[in-house]
OpenMM code with the backbone's topology and positions (N, CA, C; nanometers):
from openmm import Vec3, app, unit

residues = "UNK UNK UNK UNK UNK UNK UNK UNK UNK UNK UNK UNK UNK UNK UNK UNK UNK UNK UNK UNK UNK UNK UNK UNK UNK UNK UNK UNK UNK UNK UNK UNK UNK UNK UNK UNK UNK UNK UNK UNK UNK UNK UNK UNK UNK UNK UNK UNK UNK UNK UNK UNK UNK UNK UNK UNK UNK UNK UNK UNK UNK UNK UNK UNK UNK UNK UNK UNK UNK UNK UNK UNK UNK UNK UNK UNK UNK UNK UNK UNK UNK UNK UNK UNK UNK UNK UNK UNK UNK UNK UNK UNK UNK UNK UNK UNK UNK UNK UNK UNK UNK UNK UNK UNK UNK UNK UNK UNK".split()
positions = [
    Vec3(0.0846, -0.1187, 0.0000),
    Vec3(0.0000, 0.0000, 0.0000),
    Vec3(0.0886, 0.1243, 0.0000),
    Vec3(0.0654, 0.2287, -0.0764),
    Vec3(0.1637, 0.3552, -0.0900),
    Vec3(0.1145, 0.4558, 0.0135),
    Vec3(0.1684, 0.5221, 0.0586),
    Vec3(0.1001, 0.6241, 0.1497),
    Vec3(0.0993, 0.7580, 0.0921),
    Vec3(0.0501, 0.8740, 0.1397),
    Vec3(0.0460, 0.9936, 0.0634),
    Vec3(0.1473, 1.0671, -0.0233),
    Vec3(0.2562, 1.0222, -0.0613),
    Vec3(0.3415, 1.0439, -0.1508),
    Vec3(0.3711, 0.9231, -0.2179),
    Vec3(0.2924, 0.8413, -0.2332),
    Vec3(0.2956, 0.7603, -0.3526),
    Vec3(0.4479, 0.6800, -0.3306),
    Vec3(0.4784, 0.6577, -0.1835),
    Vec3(0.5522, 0.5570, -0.2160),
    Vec3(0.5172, 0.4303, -0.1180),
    Vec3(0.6500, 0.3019, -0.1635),
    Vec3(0.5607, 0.1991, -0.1058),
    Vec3(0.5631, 0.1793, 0.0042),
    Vec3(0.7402, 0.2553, 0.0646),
    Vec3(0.7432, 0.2661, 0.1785),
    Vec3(0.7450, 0.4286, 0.2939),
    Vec3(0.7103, 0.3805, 0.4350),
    Vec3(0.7485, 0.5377, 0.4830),
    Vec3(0.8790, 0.5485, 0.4881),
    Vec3(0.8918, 0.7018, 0.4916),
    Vec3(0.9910, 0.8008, 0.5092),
    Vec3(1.0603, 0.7150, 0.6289),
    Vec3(1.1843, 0.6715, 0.6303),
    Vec3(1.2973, 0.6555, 0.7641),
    Vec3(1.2777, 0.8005, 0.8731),
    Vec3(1.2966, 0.7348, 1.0074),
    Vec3(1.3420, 0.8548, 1.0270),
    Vec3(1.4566, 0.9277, 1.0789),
    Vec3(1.5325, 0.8310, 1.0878),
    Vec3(1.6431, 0.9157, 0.9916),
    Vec3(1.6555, 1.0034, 0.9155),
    Vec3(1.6086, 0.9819, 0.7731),
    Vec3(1.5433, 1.0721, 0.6748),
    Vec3(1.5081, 1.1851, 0.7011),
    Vec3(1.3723, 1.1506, 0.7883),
    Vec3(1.3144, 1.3071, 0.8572),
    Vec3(1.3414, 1.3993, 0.9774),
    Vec3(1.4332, 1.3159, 0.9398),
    Vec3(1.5671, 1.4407, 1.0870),
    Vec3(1.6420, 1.4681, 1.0113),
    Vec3(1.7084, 1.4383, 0.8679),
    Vec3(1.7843, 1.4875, 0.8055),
    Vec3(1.7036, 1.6321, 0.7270),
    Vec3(1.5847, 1.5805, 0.6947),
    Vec3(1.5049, 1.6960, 0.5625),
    Vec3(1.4483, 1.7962, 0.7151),
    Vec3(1.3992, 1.7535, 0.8215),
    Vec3(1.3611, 1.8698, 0.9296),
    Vec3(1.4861, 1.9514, 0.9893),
    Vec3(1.6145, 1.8612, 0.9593),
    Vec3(1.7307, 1.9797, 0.9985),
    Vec3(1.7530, 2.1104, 0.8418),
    Vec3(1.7136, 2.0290, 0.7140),
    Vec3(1.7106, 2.0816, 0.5926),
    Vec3(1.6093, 2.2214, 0.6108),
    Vec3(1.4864, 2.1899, 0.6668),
    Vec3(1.3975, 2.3061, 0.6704),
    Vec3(1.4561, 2.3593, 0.7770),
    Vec3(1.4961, 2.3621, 0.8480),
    Vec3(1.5506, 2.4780, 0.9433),
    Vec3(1.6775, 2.5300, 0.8989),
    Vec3(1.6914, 2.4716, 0.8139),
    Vec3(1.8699, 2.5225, 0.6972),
    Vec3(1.8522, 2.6198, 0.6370),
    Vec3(1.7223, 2.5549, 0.5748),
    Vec3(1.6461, 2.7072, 0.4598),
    Vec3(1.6073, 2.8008, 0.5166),
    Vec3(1.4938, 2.8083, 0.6174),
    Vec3(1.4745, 2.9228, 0.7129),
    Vec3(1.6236, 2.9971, 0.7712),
    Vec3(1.7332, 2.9362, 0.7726),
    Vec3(1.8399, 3.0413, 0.8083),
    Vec3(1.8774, 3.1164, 0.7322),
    Vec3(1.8687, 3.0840, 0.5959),
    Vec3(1.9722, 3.1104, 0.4706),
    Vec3(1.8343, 3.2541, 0.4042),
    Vec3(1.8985, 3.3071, 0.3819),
    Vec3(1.8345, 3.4343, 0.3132),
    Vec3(1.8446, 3.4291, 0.1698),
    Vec3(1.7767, 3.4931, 0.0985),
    Vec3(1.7070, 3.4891, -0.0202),
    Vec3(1.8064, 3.5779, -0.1513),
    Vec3(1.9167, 3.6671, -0.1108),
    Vec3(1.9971, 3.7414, -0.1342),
    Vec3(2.0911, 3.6497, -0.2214),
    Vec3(2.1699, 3.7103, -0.3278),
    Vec3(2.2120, 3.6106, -0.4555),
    Vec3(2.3332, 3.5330, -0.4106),
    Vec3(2.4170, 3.6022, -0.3156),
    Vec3(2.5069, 3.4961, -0.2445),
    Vec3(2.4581, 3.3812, -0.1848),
    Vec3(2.3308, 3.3911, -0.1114),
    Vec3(2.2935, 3.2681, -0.0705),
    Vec3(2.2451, 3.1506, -0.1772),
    Vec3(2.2405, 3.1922, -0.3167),
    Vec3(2.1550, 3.0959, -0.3980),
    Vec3(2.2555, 2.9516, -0.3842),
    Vec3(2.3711, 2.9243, -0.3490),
    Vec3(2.4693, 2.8614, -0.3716),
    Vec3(2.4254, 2.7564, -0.2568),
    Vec3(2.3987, 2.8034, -0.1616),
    Vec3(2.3640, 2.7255, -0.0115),
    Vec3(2.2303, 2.6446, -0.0387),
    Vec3(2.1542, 2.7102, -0.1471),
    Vec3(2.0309, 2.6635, -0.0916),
    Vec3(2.0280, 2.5698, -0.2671),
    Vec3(2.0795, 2.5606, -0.3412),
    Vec3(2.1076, 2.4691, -0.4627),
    Vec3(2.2008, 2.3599, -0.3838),
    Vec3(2.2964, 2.3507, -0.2831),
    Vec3(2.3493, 2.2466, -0.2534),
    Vec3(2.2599, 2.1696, -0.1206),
    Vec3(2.1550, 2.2431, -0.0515),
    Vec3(1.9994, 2.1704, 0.0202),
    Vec3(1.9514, 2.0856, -0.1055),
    Vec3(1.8873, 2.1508, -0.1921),
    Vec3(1.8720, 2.1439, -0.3238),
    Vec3(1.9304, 1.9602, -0.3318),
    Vec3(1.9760, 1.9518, -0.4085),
    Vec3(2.0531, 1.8502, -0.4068),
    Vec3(2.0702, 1.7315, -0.2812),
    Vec3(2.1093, 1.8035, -0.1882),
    Vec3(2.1145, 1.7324, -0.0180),
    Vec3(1.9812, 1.6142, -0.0327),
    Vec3(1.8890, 1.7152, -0.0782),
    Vec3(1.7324, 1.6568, -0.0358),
    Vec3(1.6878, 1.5808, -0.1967),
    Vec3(1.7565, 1.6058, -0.2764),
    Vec3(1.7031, 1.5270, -0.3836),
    Vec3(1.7517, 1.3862, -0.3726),
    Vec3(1.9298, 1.3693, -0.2929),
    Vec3(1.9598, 1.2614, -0.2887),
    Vec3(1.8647, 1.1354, -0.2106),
    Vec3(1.8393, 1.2164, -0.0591),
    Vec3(1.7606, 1.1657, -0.0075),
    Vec3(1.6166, 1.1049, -0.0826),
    Vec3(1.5927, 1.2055, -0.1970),
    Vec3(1.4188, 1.1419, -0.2196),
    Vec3(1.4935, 1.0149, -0.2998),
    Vec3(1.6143, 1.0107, -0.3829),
    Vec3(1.5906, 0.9342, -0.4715),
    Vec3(1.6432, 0.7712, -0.4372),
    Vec3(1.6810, 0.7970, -0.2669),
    Vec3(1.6771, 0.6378, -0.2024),
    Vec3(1.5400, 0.5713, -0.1960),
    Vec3(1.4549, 0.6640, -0.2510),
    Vec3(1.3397, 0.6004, -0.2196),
    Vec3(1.2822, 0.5468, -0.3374),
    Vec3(1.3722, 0.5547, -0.4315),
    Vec3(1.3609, 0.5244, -0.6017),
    Vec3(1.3341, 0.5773, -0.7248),
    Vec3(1.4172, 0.6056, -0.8607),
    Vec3(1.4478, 0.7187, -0.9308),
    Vec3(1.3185, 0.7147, -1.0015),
    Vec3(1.2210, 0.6166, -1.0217),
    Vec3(1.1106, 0.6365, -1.1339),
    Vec3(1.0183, 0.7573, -1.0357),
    Vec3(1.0116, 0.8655, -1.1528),
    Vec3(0.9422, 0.9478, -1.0522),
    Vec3(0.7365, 0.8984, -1.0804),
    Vec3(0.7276, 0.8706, -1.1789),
    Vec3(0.6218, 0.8172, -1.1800),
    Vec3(0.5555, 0.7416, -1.0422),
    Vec3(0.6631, 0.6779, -0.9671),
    Vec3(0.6476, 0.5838, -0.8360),
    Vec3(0.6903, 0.6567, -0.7246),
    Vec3(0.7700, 0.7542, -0.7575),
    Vec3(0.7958, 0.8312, -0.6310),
    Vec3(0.7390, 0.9863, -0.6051),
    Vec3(0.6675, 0.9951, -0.5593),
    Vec3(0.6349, 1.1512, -0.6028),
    Vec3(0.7372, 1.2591, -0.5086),
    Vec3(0.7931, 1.2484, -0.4500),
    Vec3(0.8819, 1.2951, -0.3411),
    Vec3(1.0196, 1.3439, -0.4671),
    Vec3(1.0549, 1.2772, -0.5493),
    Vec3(1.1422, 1.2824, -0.6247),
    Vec3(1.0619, 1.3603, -0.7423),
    Vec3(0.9874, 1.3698, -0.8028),
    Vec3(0.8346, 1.4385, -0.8747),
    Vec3(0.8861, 1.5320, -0.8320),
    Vec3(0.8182, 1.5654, -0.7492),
    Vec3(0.8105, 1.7095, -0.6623),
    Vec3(0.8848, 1.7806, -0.6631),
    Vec3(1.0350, 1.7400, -0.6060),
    Vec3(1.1748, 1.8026, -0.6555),
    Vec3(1.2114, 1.7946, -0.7904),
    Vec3(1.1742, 1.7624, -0.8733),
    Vec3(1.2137, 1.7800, -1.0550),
    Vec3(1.1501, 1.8617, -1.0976),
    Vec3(0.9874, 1.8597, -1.0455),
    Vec3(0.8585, 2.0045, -1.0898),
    Vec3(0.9708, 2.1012, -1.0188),
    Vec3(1.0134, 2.1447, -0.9455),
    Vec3(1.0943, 2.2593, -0.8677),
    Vec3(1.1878, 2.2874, -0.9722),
    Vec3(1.2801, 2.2033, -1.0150),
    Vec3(1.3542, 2.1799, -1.0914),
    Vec3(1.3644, 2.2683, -1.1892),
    Vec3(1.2779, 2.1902, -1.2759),
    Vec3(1.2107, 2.2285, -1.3715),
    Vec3(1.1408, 2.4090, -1.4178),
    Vec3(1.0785, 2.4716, -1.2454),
    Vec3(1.0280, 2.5691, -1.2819),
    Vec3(1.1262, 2.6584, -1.1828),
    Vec3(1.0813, 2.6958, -1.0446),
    Vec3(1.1182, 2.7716, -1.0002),
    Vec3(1.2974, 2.7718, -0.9418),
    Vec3(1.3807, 2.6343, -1.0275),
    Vec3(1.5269, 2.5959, -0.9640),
    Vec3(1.5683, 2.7136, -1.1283),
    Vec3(1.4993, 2.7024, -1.2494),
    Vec3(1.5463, 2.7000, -1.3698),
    Vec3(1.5057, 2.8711, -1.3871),
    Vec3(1.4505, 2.8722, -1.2973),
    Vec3(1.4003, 3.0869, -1.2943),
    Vec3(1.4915, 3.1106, -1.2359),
    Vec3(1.5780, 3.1160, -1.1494),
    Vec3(1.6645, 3.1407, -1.0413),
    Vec3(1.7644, 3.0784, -1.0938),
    Vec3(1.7937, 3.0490, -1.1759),
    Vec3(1.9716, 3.0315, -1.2465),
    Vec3(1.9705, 3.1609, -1.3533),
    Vec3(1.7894, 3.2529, -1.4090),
    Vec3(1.8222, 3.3005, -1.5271),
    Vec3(1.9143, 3.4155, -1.5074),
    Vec3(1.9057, 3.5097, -1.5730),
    Vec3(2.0134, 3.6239, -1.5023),
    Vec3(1.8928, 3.7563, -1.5455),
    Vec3(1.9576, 3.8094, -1.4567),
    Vec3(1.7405, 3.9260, -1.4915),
    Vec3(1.8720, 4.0988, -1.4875),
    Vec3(1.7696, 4.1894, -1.5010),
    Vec3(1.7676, 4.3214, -1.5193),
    Vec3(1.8274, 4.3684, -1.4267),
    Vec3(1.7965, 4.3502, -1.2930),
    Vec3(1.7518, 4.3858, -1.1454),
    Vec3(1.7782, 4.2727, -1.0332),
    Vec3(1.8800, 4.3185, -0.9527),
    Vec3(1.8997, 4.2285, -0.8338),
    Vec3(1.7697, 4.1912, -0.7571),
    Vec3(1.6842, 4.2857, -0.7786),
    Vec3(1.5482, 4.2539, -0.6847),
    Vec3(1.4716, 4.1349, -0.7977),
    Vec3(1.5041, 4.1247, -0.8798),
    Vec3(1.4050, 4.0160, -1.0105),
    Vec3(1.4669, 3.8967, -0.9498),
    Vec3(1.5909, 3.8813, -0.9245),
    Vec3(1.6764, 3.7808, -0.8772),
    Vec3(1.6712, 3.7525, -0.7574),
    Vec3(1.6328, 3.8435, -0.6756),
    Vec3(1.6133, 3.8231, -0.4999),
    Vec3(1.4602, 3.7291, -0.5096),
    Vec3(1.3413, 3.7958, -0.6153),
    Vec3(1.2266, 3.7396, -0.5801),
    Vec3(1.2284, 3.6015, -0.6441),
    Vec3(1.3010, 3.5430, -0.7634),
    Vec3(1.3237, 3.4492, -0.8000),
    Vec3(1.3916, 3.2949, -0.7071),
    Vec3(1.4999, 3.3909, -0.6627),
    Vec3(1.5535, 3.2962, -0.5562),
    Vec3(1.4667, 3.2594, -0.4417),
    Vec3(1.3379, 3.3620, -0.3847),
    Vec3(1.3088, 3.3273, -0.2665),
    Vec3(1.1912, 3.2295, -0.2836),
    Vec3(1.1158, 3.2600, -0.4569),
    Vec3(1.0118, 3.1620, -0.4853),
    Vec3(1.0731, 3.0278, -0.5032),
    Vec3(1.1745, 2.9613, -0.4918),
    Vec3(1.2804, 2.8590, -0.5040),
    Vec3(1.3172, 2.8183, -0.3807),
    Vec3(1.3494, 2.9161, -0.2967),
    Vec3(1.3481, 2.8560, -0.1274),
    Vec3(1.1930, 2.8319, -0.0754),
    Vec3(1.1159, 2.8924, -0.0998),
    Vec3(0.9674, 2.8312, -0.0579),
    Vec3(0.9472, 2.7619, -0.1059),
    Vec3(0.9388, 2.6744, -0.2348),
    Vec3(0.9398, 2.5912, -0.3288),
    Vec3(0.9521, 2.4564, -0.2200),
    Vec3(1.0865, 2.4991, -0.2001),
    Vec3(1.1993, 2.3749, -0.1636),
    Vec3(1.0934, 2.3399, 0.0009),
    Vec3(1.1166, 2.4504, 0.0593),
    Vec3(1.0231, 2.4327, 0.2197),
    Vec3(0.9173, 2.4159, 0.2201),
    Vec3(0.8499, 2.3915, 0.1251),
    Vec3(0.6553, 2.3578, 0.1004),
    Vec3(0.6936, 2.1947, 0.1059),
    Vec3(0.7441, 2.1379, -0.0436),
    Vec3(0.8137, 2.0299, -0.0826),
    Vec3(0.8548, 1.9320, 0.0554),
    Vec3(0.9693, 1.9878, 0.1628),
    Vec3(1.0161, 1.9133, 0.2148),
    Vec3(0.8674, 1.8777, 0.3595),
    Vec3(0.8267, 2.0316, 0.3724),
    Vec3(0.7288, 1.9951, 0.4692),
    Vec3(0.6037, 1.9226, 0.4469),
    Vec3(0.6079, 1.8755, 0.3172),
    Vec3(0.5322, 1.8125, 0.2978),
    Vec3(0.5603, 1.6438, 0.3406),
    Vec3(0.7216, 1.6520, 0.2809),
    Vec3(0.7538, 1.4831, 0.3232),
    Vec3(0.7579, 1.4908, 0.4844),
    Vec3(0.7726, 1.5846, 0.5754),
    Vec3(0.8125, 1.5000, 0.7126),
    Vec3(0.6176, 1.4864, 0.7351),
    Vec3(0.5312, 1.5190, 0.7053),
    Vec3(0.3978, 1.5165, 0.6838),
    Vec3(0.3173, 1.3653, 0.7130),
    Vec3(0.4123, 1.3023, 0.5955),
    Vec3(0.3991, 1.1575, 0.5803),
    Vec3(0.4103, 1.0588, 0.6595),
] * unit.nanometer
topology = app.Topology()
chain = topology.addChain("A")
for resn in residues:
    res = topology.addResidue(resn, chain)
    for name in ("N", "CA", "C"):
        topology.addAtom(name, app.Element.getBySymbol(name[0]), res)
């Protein structure tokens, strides 16, 4: 039986002491373009973690979830804009992204 993220098994918790020390990582780290570096290597931190839980994202939605991020608000926040403030709001829709995402897995 899968539980609310569509996988077959729960979250370790292990796991969710690693991604609940992750959300309190992000809440430290500020939204400012030096920080984008900190919060792309969470980024990553937490993708490794989803993808012990198996790479077909079709079966994993935890790994889903982080590729939709990926995909939209990781790939806005690499562009290069006009205005440091286009880039501040880009980066911070990318750290909420990431802290919706993870609070969703300790959820589970």
């Amino acid at each position: 039986m899968k539980n609310l993220h569509g996988l077959s098994e729960k979250i370790s918790e292990n796991d969710k002491r690693s991604i609940d020390y992750a959300i309190r990582r992000i809440r430290a780290i500020s939204s400012d373009e030096g920080s984008f570096i900190q919060l792309e290597l969470l980024y990553y931190e937490v993708l490794s973690i989803a993808r012990t839980y198996g790479n077909e994202i079709n079966e994993n939605t935890m790994l889903a979830g982080l590729k939709q991020i990926e995909s939209n608000e990781y790939k806005h926040a690499q562009e290069r804009f006009k205005t440091s403030s286009q880039k501040i709001g880009a980066i911070q829709k990318f750290r909420v992204a990431i802290k919706k995402e993870l609070s969703l897995w300790i959820k589970a």
